[in-house]
C-alpha positions in Angstrom: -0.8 -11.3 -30.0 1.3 -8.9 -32.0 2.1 -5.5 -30.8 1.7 -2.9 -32.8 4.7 -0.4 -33.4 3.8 3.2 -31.9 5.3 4.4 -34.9 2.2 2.4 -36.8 -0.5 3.5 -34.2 0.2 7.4 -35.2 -0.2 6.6 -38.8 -3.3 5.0 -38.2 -4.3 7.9 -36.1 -3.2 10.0 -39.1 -5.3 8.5 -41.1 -8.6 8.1 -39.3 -7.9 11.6 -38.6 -7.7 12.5 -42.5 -10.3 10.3 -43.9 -12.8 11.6 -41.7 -12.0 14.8 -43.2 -14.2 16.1 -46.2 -12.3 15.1 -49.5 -9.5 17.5 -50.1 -10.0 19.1 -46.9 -7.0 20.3 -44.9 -5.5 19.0 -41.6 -2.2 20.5 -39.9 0.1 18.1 -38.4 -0.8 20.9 -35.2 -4.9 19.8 -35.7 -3.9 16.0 -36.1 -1.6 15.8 -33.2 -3.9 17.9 -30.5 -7.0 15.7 -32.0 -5.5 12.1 -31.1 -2.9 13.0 -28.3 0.2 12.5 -30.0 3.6 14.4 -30.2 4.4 16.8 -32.8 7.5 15.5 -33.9 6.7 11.7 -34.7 3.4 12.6 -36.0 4.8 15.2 -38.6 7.8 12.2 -39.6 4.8 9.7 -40.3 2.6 12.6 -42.4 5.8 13.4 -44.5 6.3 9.7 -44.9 2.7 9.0 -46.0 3.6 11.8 -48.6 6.5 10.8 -50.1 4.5 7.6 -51.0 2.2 9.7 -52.5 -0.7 8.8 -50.0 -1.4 12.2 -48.8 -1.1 16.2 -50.9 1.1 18.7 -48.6 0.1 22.3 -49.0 2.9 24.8 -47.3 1.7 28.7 -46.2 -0.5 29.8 -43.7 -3.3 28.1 -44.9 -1.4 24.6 -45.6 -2.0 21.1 -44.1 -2.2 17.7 -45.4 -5.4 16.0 -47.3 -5.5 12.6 -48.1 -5.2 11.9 -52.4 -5.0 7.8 -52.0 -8.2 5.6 -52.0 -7.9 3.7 -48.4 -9.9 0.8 -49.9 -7.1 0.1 -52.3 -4.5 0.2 -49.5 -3.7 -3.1 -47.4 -2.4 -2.7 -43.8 0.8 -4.9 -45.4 1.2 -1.4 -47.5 0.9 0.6 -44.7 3.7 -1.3 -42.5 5.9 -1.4 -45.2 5.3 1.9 -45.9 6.1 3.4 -42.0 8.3 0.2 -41.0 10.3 -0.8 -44.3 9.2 -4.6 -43.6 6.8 -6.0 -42.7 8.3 -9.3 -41.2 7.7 -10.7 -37.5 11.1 -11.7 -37.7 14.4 -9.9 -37.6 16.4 -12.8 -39.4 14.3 -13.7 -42.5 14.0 -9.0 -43.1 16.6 -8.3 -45.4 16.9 -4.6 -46.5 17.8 -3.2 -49.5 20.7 -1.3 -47.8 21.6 -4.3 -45.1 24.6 -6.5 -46.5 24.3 -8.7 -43.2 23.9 -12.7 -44.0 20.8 -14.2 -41.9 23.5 -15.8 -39.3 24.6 -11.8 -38.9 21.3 -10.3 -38.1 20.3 -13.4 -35.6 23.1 -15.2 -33.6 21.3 -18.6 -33.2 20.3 -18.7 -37.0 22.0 -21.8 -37.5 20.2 -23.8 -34.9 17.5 -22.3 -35.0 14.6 -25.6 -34.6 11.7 -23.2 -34.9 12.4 -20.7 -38.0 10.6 -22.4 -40.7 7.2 -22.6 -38.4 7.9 -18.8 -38.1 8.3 -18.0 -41.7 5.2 -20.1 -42.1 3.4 -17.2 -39.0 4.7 -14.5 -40.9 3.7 -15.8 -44.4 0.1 -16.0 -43.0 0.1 -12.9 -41.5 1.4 -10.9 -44.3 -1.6 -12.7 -46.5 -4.0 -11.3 -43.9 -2.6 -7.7 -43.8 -2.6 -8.1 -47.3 -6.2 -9.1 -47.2 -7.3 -6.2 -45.1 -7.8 -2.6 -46.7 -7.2 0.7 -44.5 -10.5 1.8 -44.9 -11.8 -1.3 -43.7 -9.6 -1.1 -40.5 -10.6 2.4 -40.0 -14.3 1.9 -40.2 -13.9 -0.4 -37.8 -15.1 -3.8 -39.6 -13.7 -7.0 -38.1 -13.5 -10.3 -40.4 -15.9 -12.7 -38.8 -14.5 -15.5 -37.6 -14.7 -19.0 -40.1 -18.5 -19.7 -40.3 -19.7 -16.1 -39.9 -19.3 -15.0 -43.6 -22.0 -12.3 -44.2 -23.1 -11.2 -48.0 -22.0 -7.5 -46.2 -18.7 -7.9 -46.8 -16.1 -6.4 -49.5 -16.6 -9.5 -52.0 -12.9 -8.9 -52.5 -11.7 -9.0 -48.8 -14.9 -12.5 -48.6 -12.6 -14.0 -51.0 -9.6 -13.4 -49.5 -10.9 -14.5 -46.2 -12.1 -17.9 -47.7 -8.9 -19.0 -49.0 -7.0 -17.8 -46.2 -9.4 -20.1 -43.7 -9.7 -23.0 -46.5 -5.8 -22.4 -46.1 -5.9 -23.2 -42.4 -8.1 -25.6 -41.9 -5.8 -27.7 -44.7 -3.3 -27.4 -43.0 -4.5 -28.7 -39.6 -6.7 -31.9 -40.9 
């Protein structure tokens, strides 16, 4: 299984945090970071990075804090990766930022022989289509995608679609 960045687990903190507020409602990074456990200075970096992408309102004075202004259902956890990570790639040689001038063979020193890269591009292809796939508020209410078979009429018909093609994906793949 893939780990998830610490950086990633305090935005999601952040979030849960803020979306169980009432709408418009205030939170301090002070509030948020004594409510989940988590230091002040990395949970302050992710709520000013979340608001430079226009996710969350920051109100300065005494009475100030942060209040989410995005609707989390039209948010993918891809979004949010990119958004606190840069990339959302599994792997370090197929990420090429904006600002990095290094070739593939520069960022990974066995690039060239590399016998397994295209299976991983193939991995981080169908990851990114199920992060994709996955809104924040669904994450954060805590609703898992059944498992192929297990479809229910409960779901998003939107993440049900998804879903299908992404299983109709794997199982063409395998036969």
């Amino acid at each position: 299984m893939i780990q998830l960045n610490r950086k990633l687990e305090y935005g999601v903190m952040a979030l849960k945090h803020l979306y169980q507020k009432a709408p418009g409602e205030l939170s301090t990074a002070k509030e948020i970071c004594e409510s989940q456990g988590a230091p002040f200075d990395a949970m302050s970096r992710i709520l000013q990075t979340f608001t430079h992408a226009g996710w969350l309102r920051s109100e300065q004075g005494i009475h100030g804090g942060y209040a989410l202004i995005r609707d989390l259902g039209k948010l993918s956890f891809y979004q949010l990766v990119e958004v606190i990570m840069g990339s959302a790639s599994i792997l370090k040689c197929s990420t090429q930022s904006i600002n990095d001038s290094q070739s593939r063979e520069e960022r990974c020193q066995i690039a060239k022989t590399c016998n397994i890269l295209p299976s991983l591009e193939y991995l981080n292809r169908r990851l990114a289509e199920f992060y994709k796939a996955m809104t924040l508020k669904e994450l954060l209410d805590g609703r898992s995608p059944p498992l192929p078979g297990q479809l229910t009429h409960q779901m998003d018909p939107n993440v049900t679609k998804s879903w299908q093609q992404s299983v109709a994906n794997l199982e063409g793949t395998h036969s």
